[in-house]
RODO-2510 file (C-alpha; in nm, 4 decimals, decimal comma):
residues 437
     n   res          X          Y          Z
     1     x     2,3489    -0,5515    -1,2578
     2     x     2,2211    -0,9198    -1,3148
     3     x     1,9904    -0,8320    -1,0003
     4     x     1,8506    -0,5271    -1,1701
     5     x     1,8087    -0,7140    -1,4648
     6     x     1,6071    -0,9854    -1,2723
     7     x     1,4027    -0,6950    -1,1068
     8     x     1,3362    -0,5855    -1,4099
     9     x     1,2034    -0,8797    -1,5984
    10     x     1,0040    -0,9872    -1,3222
    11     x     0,8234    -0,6545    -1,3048
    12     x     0,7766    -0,7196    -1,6732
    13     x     0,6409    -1,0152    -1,6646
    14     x     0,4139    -0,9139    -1,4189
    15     x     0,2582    -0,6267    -1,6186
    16     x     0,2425    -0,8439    -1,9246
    17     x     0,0108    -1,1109    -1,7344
    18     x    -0,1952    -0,7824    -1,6012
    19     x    -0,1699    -0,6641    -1,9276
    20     x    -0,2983    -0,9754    -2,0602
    21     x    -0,5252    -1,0235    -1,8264
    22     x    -0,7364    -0,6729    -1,9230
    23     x    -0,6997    -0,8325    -2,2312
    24     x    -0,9142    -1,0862    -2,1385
    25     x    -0,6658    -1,3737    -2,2279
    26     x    -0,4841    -1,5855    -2,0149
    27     x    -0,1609    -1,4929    -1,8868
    28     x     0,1063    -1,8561    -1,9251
    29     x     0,1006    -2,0080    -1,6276
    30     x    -0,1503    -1,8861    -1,4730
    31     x    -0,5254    -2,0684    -1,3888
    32     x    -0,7608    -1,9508    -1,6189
    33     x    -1,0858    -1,8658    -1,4300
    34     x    -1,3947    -1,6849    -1,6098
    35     x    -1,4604    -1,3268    -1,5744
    36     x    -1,6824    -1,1915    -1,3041
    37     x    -1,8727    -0,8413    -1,3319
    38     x    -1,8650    -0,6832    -1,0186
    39     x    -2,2122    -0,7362    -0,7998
    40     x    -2,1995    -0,4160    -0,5571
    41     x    -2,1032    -0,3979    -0,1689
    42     x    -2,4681    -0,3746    -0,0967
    43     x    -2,4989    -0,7919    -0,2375
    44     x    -2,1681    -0,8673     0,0200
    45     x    -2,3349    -1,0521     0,3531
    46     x    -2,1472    -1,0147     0,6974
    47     x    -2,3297    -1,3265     0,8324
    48     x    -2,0979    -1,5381     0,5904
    49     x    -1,8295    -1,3792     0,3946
    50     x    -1,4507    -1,3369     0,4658
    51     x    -1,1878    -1,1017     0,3711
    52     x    -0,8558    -1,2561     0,3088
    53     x    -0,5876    -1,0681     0,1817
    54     x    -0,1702    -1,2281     0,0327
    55     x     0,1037    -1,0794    -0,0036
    56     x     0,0823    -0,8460    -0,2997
    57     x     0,4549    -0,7416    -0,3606
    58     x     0,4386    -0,6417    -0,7407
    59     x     0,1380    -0,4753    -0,7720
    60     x     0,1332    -0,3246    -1,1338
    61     x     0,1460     0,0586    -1,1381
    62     x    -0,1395     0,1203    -1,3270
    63     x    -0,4437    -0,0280    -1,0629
    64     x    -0,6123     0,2077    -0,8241
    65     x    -0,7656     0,0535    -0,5200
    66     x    -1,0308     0,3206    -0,5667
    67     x    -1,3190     0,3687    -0,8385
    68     x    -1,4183     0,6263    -1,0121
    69     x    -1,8379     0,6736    -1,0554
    70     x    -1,8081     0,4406    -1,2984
    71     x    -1,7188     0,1812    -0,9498
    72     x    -1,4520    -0,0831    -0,9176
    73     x    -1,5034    -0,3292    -1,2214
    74     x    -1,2219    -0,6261    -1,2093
    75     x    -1,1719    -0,7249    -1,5709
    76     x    -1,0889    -1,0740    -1,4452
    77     x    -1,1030    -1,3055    -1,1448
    78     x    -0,7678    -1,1610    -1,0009
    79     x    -0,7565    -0,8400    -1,1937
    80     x    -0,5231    -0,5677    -1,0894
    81     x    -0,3085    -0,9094    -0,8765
    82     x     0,0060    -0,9513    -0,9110
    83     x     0,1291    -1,2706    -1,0313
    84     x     0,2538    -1,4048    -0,7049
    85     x    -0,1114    -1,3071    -0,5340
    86     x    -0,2803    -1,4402    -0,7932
    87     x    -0,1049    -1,7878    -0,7880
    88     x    -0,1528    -1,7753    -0,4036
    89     x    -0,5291    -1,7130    -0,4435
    90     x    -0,5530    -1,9550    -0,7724
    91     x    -0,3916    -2,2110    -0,4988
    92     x    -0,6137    -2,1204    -0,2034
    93     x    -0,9730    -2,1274    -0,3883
    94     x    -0,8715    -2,5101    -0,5164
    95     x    -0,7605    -2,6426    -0,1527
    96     x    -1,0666    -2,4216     0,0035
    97     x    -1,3087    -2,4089    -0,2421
    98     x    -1,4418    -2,0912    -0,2113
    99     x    -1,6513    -1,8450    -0,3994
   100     x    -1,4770    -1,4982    -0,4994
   101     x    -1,6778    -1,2128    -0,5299
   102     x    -1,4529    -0,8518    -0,4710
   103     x    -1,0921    -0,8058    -0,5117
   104     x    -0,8780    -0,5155    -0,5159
   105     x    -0,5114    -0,4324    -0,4311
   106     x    -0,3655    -0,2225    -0,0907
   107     x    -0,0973    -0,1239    -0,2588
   108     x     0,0466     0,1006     0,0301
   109     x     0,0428    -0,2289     0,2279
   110     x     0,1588    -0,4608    -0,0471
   111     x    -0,1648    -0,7193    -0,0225
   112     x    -0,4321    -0,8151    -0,1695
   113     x    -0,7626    -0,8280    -0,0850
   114     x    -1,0558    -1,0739    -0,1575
   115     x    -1,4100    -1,1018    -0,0635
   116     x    -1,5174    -1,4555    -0,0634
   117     x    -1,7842    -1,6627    -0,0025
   118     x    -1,7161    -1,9931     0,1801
   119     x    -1,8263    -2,3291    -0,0141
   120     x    -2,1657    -2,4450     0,1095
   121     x    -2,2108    -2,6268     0,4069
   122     x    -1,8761    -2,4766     0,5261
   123     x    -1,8404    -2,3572     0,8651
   124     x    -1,7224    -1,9941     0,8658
   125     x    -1,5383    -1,9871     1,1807
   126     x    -1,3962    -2,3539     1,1332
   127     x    -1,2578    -2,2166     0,8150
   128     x    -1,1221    -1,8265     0,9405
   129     x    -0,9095    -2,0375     1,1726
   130     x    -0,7665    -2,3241     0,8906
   131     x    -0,7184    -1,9884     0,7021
   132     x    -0,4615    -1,8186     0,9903
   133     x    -0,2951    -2,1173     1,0471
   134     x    -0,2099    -2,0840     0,6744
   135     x     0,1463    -1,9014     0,5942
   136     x     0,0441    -1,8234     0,2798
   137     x    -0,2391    -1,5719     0,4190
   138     x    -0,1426    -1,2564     0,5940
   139     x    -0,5056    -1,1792     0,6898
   140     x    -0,8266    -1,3283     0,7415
   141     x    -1,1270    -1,1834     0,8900
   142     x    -1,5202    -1,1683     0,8571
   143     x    -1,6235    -0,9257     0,6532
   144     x    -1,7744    -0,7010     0,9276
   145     x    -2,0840    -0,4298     0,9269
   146     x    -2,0714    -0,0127     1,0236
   147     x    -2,3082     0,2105     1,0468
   148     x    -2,3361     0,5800     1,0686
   149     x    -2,4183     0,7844     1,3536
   150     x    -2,7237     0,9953     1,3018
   151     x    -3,0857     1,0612     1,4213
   152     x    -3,3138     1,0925     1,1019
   153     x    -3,6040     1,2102     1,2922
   154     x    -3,4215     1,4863     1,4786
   155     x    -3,5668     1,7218     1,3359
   156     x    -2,4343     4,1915     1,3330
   157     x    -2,2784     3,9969     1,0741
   158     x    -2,0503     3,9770     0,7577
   159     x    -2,2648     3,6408     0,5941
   160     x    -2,5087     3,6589     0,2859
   161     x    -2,6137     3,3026     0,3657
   162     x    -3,0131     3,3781     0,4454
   163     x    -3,0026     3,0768     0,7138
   164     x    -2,6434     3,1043     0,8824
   165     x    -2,8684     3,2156     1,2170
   166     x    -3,0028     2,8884     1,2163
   167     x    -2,6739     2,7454     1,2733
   168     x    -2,6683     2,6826     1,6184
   169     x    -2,3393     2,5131     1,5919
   170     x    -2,1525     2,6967     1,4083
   171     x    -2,2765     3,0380     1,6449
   172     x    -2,1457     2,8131     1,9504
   173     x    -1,8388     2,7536     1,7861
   174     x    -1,7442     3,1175     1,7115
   175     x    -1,6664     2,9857     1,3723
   176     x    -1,7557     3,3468     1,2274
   177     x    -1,4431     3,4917     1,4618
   178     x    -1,2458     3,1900     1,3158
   179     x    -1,3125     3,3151     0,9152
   180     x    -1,1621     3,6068     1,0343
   181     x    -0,8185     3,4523     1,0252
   182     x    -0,8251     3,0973     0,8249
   183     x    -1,1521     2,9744     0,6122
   184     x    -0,9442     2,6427     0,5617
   185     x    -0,8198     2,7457     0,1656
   186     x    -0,5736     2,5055     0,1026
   187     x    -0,7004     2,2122     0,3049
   188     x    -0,8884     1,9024     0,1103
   189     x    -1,1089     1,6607     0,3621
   190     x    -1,1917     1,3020     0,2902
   191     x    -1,5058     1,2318     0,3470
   192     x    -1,5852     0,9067     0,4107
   193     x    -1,9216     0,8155     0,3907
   194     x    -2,2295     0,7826     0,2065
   195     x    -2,2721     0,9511    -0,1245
   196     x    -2,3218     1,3371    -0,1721
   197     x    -2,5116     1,6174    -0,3363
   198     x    -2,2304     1,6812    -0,5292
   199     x    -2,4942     1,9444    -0,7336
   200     x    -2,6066     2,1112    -0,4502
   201     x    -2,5991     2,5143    -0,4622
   202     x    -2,4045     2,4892    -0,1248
   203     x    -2,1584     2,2786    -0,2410
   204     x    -2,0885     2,3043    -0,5952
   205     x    -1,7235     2,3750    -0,6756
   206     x    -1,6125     2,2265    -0,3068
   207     x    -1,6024     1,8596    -0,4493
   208     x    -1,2641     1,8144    -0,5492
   209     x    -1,3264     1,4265    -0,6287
   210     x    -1,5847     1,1403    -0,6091
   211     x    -1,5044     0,8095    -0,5603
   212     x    -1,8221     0,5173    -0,5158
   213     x    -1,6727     0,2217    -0,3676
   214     x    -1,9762     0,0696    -0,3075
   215     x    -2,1957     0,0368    -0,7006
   216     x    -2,2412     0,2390    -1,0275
   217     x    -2,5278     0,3477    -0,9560
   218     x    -2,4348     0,7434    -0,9465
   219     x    -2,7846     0,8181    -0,9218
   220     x    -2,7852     0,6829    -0,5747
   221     x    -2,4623     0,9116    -0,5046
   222     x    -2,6413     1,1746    -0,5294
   223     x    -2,9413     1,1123    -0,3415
   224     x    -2,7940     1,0073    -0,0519
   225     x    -2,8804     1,2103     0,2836
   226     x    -2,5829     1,1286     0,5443
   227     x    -2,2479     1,2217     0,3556
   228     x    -2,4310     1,5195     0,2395
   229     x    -2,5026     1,6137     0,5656
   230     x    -2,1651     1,5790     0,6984
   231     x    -2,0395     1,7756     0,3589
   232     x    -2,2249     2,0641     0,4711
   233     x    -2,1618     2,0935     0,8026
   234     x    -1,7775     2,1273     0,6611
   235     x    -1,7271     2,3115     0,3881
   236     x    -2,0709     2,4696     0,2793
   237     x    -2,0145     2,8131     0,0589
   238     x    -2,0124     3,1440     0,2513
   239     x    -2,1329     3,4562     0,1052
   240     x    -2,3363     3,2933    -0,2436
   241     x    -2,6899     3,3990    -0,0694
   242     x    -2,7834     3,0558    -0,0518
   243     x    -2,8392     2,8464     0,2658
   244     x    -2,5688     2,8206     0,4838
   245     x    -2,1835     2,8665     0,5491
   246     x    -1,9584     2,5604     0,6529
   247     x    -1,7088     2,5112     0,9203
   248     x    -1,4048     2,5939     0,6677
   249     x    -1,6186     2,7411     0,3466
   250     x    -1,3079     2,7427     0,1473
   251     x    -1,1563     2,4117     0,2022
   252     x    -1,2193     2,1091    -0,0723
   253     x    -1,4197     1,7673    -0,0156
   254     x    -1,2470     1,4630    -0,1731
   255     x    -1,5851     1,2198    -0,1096
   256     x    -1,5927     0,8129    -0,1104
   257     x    -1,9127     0,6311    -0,0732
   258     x    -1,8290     0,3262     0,1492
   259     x    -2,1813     0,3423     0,2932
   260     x    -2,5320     0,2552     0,1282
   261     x    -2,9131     0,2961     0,2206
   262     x    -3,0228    -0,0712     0,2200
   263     x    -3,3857    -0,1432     0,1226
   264     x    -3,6512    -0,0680     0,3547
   265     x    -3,8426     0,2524     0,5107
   266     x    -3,6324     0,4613     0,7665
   267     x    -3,3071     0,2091     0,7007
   268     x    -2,9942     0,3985     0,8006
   269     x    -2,6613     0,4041     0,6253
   270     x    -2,4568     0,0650     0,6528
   271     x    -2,0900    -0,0110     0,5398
   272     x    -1,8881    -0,2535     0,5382
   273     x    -1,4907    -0,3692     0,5932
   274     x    -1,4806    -0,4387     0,2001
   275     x    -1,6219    -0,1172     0,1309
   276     x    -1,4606     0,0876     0,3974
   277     x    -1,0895    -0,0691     0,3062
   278     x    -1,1143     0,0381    -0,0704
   279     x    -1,2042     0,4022     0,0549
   280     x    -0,9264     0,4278     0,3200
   281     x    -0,6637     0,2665     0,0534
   282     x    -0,7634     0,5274    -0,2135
   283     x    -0,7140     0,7994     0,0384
   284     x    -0,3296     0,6641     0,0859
   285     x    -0,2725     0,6729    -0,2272
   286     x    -0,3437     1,0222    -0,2752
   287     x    -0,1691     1,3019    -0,0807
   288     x    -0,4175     1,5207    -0,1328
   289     x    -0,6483     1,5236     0,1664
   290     x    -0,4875     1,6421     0,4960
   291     x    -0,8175     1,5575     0,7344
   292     x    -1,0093     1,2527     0,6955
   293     x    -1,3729     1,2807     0,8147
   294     x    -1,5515     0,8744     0,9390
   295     x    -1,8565     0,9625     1,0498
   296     x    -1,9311     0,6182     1,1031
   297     x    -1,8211     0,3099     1,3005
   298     x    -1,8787    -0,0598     1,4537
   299     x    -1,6733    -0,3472     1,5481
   300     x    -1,2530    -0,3739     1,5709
   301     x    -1,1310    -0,4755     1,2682
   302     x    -0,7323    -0,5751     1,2055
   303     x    -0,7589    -0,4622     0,7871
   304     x    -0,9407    -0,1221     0,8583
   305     x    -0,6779    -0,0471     1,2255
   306     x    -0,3627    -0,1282     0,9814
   307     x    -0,5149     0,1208     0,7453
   308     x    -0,5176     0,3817     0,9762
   309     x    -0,2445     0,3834     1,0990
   310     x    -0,0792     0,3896     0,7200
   311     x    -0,3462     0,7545     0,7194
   312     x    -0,1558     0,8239     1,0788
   313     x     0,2013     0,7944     0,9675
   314     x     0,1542     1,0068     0,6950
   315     x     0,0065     1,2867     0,8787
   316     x    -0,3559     1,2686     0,8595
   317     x    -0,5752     1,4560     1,0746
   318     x    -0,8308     1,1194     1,1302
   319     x    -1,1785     1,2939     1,3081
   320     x    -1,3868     1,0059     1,3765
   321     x    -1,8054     0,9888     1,5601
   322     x    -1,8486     0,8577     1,9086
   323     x    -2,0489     0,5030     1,8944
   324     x    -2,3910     0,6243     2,0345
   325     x    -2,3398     0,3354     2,3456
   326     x    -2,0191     0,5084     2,4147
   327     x    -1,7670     0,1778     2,3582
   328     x    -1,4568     0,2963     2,2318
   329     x    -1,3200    -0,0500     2,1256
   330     x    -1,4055    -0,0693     1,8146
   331     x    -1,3178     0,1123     1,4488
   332     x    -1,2608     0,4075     1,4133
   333     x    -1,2159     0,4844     1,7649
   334     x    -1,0006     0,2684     1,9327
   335     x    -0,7240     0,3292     1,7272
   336     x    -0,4348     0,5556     1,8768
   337     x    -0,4035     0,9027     1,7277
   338     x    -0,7684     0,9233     1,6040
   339     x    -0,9581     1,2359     1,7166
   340     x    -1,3222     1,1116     1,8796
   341     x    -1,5834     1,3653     1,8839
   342     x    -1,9105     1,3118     2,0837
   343     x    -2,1856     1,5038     2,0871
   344     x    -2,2092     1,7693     2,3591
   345     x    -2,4414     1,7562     2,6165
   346     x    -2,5015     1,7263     3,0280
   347     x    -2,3238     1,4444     3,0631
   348     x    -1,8890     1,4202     3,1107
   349     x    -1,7140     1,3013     2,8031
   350     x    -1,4793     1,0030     2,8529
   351     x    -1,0802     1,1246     2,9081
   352     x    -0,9554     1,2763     2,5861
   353     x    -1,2801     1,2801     2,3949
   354     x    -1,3767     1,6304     2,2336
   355     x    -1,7228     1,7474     2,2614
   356     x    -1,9273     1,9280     1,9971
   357     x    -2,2300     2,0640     1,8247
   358     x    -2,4901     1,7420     1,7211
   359     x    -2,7832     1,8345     1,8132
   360     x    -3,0379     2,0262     1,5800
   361     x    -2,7859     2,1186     1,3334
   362     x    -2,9042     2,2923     0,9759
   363     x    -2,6962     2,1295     0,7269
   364     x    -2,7475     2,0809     0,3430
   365     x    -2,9670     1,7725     0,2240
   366     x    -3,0166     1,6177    -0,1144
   367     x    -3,1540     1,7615    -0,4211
   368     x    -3,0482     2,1306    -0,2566
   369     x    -3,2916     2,0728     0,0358
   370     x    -3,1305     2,1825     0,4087
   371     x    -3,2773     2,0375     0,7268
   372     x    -3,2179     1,9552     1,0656
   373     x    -2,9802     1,6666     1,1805
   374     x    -2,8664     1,5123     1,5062
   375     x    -2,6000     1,2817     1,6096
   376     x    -2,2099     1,2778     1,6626
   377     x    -2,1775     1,1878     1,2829
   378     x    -2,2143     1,6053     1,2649
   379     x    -2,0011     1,6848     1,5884
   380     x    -1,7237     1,5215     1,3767
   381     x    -1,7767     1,7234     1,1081
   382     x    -1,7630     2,0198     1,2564
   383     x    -1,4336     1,9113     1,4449
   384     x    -1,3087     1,8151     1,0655
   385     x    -1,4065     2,1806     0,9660
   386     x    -1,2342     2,3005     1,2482
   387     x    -0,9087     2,1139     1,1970
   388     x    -0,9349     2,2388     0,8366
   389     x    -0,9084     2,5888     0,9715
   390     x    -0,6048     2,5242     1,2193
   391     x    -0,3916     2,3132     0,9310
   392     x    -0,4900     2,5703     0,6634
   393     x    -0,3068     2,8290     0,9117
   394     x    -0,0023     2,5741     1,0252
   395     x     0,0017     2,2978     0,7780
   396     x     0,2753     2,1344     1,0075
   397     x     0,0161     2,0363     1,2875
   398     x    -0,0572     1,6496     1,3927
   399     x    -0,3598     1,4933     1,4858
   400     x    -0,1990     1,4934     1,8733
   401     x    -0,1134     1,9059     1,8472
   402     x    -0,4795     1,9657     1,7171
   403     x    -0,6443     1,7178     1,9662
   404     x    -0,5104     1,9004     2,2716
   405     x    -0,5523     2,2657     2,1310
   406     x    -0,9158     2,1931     2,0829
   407     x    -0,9567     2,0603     2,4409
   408     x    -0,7687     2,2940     2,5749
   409     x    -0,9764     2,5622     2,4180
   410     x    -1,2990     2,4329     2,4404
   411     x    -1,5179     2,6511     2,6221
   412     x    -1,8425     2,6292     2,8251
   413     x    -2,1896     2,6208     2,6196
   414     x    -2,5239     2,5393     2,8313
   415     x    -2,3024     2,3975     3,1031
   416     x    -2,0733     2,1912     2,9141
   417     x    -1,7370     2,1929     2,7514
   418     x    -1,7183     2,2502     2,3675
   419     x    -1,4861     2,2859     2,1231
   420     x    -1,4509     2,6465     2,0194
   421     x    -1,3162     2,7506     1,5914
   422     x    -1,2508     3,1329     1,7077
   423     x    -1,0903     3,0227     2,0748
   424     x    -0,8399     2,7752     1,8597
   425     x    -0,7558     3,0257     1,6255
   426     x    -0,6746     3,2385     1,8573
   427     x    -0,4734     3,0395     2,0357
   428     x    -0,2950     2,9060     1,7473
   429     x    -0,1769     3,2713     1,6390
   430     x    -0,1344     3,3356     1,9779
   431     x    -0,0121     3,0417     2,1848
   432     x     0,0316     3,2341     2,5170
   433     x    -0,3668     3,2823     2,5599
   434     x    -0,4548     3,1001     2,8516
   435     x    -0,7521     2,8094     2,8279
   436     x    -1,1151     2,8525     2,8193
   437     x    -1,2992     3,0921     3,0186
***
């Protein structure tokens, strides 16, 4: 009982100092530093800043590691810390002397996280290793850049949708044969990405949520090209006379920008591990989506591969793009269990990769546009949509049991393996069909 009670008032007084803290008062005993508005991932520079995260035990119940439209606003220098991280931090920015400028809680890993800027004149690497040689920090990294995979310049029947014959990859995946059986009701994606047309004709009423991890600018959200894209190829509406028809028309899209445009004609999409860690902690801490879509990738990172395998354990479907120079060492893709998609084409794909549509594909664009896109940011979608199908018909399924009925029913398109929606379906009803033809 006496340790109860001490559980207890400990929790307490933790939520009092957050409590306090929103307040915009001091909590006791705690360093008093002045509040900082948050400045946007897009202002974060991999060339010089760390993420560090502490042990984060009592994390107060009300914090989300997510953001609404509205983005992540920390009403203090620690806010949403509990007290022991924020001591730990309070003690680390005297000795170190750094610079703050993100922080947010994991709190299905019990840390949290800072973005920081080291003191001038400091050497970054001189001071990542001082920082791992410290016991009180469990991680410390530079913050690292990602990019999305796409080509900006690539330029008798049951559907409505005036341009579904356009859809050369969703005629090469039989995905048609597929809606006969499963149209993925049921199944929500994450989409992690760039911001999306959440207005578009094609996709209003599939967004189940929005989350903008990078500003508040939701302007911006909407205008943005790639996650739309990848939205479409996945769950665009079937049968409204408008456009086109998705992978799995009736699943949902859960969507979190981690990804920006950055100044500059023909700039593609960048993210980074500050922006990309808030997105894949607000998906763990919502059982809602089943498949999570990362159309998108760069270096290894040790914050972003403990992430996923938290999205793993719990039984995510994790589809993830091919790097364009084929290096599988990095994140997404090097992590166990995830599902790597590569464009098809001539070419063999590495052991275990799938291959799919990513050439020329009509998906929806901003402002309820459509156009032409290339690159294996769509092959993953599609191999989202697909697994969207397959769970909404066996919601038991793992990411290993999808992985190998997809290659095993791929089939042959203009001399390649592919993966195939109506072969998979019909396997999964029917598990005795042999492989592809």
């Amino acid at each position: 009982m006496r340790h109860a009670a001490l559980l207890l008032a400990a929790a307490a007084l933790a939520w009092c100092a957050f409590a306090h803290a929103q307040s915009g008062a001091p909590a006791a005993g705690s360093t008093t530093v002045a509040p900082m508005p948050a400045r946007g991932a897009a202002s974060l520079d991999a060339r010089r800043d760390i993420v560090l995260a502490v042990a984060d035990p009592l994390t107060p119940p009300a914090t989300h590691a997510g953001s609404s439209l509205l983005g992540y606003v920390p009403a203090s220098h620690y806010g949403g810390a509990g007290m022991r991280a924020a001591r730990t931090l309070a003690a680390l920015g005297r000795q170190y002397g750094w610079r703050e400028l993100e922080g947010w809680p994991i709190k299905s890993l019990d840390i949290y996280c800072i973005v920081l800027e080291p003191a001038r004149g400091t050497d970054r690497a001189i001071l990542l290793r001082q920082l791992a040689a410290d016991g009180r920090v469990q991680l410390a990294e530079p913050l690292r850049s990602f990019s999305v995979y796409s080509h900006p310049d690539a330029a008798s029947h049951r559907y409505n949708d005036p341009y579904v014959d356009l859809e050369r990859g969703f005629i090469d995946t039989d995905a048609a044969r597929a809606h006969a059986y499963s149209n993925g009701r049921g199944v929500d994606v994450a989409v992690v990405d760039t911001g999306v047309d959440t207005t578009h004709p094609d996709l209003r009423g599939q967004i189940r949520g929005v989350y903008n991890e990078v500003d508040q600018n939701a302007a911006g959200f909407e205008r943005d090209h790639h996650g739309t894209e990848v939205a479409g190829i996945i769950a665009a509406v079937a049968n409204n006379h408008v456009g086109i028809v998705g992978m799995a028309p009736e699943a949902t899209l859960s969507i979190y920008k981690a990804c920006w445009y950055p100044a500059g004609p023909e700039a593609g999409a960048r993210c980074n591990s500050f922006t990309l860690a808030k997105a894949l902690a607000a998906v763990l801490e919502t059982q809602d989506a089943r498949v999570v879509n990362l159309s998108l990738g760069g270096p290894a990172d040790p914050l972003l591969a403990r992430l996923l395998q938290e999205l793993l354990k719990q039984n995510r479907i994790v589809v993830a793009a091919m790097p364009p120079d084929g290096n599988l060492e990095g994140f997404p893709d090097s992590t166990p269990g995830v599902i790597v998609v590569r464009t098809s084409g001539p070419s063999t794909a590495p052991p275990g990769i799938l291959s799919a549509p990513g050439r020329d594909v009509l998906t929806t664009q901003p402002d309820g546009g459509y156009d032409f896109s290339s690159g294996s940011s769509m092959a993953a979608a599609h191999v989202s949509g697909i697994a969207a199908l397959l769970i909404s018909l066996a919601p038991g399924l793992d990411g290993r049991a999808i992985h190998d009925l997809l290659q095993r029913s791929s089939k042959v398109v203009d001399g390649t393996l592919e993966v195939n929606a109506g072969a998979a379906v019909a396997a999964l009803r029917n598990p005795e069909l042999s492989r592809h033809d």
